[in-house]
C-alpha positions in Angstrom: 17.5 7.5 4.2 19.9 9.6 5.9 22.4 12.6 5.4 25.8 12.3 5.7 26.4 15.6 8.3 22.8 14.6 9.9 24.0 14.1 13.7 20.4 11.9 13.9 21.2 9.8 11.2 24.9 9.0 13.1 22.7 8.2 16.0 20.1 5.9 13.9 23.4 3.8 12.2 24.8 4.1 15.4 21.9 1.8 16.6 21.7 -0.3 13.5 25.1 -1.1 14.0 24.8 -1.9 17.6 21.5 -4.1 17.3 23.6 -7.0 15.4 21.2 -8.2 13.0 21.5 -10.5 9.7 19.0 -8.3 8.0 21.0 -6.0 5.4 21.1 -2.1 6.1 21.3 0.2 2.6 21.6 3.8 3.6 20.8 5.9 1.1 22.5 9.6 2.4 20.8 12.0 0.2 23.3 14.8 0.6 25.6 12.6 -1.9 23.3 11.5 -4.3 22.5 13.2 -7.5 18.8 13.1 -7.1 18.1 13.6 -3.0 16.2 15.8 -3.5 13.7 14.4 -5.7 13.6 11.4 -3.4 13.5 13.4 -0.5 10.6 15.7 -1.8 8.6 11.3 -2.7 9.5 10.7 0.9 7.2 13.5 2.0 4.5 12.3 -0.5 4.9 8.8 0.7 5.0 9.1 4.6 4.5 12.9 5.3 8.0 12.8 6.8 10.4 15.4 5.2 12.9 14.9 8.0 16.1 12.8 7.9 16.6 10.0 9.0 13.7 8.4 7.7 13.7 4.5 8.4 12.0 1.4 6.4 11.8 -2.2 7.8 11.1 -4.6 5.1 8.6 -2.3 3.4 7.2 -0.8 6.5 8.3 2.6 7.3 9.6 3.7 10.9 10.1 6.9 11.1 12.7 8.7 12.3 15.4 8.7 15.1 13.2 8.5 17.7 10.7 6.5 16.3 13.7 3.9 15.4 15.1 4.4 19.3 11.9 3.7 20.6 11.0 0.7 18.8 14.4 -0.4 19.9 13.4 0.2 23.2 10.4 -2.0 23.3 12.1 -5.0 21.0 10.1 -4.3 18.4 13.3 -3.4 15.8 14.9 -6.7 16.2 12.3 -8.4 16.4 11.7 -7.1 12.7 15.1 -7.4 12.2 16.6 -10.6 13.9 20.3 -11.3 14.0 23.9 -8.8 12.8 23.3 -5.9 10.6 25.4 -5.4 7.7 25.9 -1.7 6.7 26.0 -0.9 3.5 26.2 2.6 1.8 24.9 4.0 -1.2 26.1 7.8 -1.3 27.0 8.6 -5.0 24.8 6.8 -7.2 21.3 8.2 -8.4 18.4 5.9 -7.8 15.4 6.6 -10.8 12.8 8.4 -9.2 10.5 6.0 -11.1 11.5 3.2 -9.0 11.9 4.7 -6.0 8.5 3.7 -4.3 9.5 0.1 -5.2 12.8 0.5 -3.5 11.6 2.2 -0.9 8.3 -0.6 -0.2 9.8 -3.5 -1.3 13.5 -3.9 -2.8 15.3 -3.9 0.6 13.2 -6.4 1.9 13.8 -8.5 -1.3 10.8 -7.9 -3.0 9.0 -5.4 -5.3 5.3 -4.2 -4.0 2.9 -4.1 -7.4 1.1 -0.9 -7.1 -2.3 -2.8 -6.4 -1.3 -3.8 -3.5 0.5 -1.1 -2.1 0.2 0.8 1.4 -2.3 3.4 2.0 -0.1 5.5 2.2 1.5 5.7 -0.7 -1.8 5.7 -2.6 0.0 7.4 -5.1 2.2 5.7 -8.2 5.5 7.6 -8.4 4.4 9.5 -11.6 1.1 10.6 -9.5 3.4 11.9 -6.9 4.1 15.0 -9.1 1.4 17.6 -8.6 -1.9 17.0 -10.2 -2.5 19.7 -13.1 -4.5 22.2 -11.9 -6.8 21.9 -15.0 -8.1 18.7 -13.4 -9.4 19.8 -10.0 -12.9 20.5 -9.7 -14.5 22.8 -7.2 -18.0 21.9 -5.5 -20.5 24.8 -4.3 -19.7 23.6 -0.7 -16.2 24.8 -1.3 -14.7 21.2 -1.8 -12.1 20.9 -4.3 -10.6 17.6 -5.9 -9.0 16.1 -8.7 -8.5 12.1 -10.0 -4.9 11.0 -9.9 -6.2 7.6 -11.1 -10.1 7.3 -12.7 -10.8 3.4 -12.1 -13.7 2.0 -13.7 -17.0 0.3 -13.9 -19.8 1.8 -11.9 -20.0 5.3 -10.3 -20.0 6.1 -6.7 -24.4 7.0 -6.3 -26.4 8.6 -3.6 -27.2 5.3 -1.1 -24.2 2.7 -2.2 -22.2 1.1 0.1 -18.6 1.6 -0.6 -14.8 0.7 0.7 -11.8 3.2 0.6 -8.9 3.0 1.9 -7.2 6.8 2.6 -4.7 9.0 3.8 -5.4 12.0 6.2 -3.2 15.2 5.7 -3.1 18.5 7.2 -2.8 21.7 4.2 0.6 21.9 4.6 1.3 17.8 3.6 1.8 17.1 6.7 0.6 13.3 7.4 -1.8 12.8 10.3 -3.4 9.4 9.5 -4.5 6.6 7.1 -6.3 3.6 6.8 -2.3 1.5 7.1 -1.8 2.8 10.2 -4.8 2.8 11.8 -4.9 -1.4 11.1 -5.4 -1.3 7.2 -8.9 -1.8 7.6 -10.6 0.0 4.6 -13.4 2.9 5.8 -16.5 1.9 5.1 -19.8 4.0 4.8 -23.3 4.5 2.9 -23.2 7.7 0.9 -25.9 9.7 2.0 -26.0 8.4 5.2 -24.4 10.8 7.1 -21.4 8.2 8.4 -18.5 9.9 6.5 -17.7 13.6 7.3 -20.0 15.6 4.9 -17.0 16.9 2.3 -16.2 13.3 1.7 -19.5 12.1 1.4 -19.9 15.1 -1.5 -16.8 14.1 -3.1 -16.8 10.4 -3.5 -20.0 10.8 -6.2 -18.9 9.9 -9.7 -15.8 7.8 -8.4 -15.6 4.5 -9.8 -13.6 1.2 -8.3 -10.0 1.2 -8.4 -10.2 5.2 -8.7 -7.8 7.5 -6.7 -8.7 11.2 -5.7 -7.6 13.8 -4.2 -9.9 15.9 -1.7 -9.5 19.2 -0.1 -11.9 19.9 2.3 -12.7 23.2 4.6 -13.4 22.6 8.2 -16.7 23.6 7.9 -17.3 20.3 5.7 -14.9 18.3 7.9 -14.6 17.1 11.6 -17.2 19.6 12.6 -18.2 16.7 14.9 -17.6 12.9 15.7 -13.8 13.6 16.7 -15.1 11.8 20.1 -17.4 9.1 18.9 -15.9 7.8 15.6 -19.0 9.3 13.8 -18.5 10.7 11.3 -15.3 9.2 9.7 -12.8 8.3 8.9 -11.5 9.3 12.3 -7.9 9.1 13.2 -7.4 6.6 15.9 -3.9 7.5 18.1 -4.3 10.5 21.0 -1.6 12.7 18.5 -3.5 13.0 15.1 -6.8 13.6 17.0 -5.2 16.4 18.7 -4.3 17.9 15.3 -7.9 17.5 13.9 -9.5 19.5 16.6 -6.8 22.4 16.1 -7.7 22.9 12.9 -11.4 22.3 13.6 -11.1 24.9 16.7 -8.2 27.4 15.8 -7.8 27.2 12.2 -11.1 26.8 10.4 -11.5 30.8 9.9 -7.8 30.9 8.3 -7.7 31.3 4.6 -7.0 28.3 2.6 -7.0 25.6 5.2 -8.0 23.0 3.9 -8.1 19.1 5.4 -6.6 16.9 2.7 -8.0 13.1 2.1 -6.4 10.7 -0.7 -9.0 7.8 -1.1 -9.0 5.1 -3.4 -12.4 3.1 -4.1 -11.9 -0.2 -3.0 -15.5 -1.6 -4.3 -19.2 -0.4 -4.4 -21.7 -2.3 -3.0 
């Protein structure tokens, strides 16, 4: 996903091009196309990249210019790739925003994700993207606010179950720190009650059943207060970077009004 006037995106085709791959390259440049900014705006949702350009591999997202450089670097981008690249660019047509997350996940690779199995982060179905209705958040006497983008069914989350989620970490602002794909797509998995997930998660989960999807805002108070270090409680981001972000808003910005740490879980299973 690029823009045409973008002097990053030049560089990212630039590399494309000089890789020599038989994989096929769409680039979608955003400035040119009707709806850019609606896909743009899903990007953020998806990968909490805003930026341009923002690269896919066969259904597993990049990043961005130097994210693509660097995996270029190391051999890891042709090895995903292997062979010439063909360029091809798709400037003045309007993709529908409803199948967007397939195309993004799936269609360049030659196949469409179905949304039960799709990454962790992009917990969200296209539709869900949009923002929840602010009739359907509830808020806890802890000050820990959430809303269901998807309820699931079957048995609700109790005091003392074992349960699975996989999630997606985010700072107030939307910006992505973490999830459970990038961290190995190992689901997180914890006793409620127990004290193993950070105490705002552990409030939240109650009432969710399987296959269920919420949304969590959570003050610092109820979040990393500790375990940062030790991997108790969790989920705990894994790389040096999105630790780094936790403790600033654990240290610096827990007193700041309306900072909030946001988790998107979905209920695997109950046990």
């Amino acid at each position: 996903f690029s823009k045409t006037y973008c002097p990053f995106c030049t560089k990212t085709k630039d590399l494309f091009r000089d890789i020599g791959s038989t994989s096929d390259v769409a680039v979608f440049e955003l400035d040119k196309m009707a709806d850019g900014d609606a896909i743009q705006a899903t990007l953020l949702s998806m990968t909490g990249q805003r930026t341009v350009p923002n690269v896919f591999v066969k259904g597993k997202h990049i990043g961005g210019n130097d994210d693509s450089q660097k995996a270029a670097r190391e051999g890891k981008l042709q090895a995903m790739l292997g062979g010439s690249v063909a360029m091809m660019s798709i400037s003045g047509e309007s993709v529908p925003r409803r199948a967007f997350t397939a195309a993004t996940l799936g269609v360049l690779a030659g196949s469409v994700i179905p949304a039960g199995e799709r990454p962790a982060y992009a917990l969200f179905t296209t539709d869900e993207m949009d923002p929840i209705p602010k009739e359907r958040y509830r808020k806890l006497e802890s000050g820990v606010i959430y809303a269901d983008a998807e309820t699931g069914n079957g048995k609700s989350v109790e005091e003392g179950d074992k349960v699975s989620i996989q999630w997606v970490l985010r700072r107030s602002n939307g910006y992505f720190v973490d999830s459970s794909e990038v961290s190995g797509g190992d689901p997180f998995q914890f006793t409620v009650g127990k004290g193993d997930a950070i105490a705002g998660l552990d409030e939240a989960i109650r009432g969710m059943m399987p296959g269920g999807v919420r949304r969590i805002l959570i003050p610092p108070a109820s979040g990393y207060v500790f375990g940062v270090e030790d991997g108790k409680p969790g989920p705990i981001p894994v790389g040096f970077g999105p630790r780094q972000q936790v403790r600033r808003i654990q240290q610096v910005r827990k007193d700041v009004p309306g900072e909030y740490i946001f988790l998107e879980v979905e209920l695997s299973r109950i046990r």
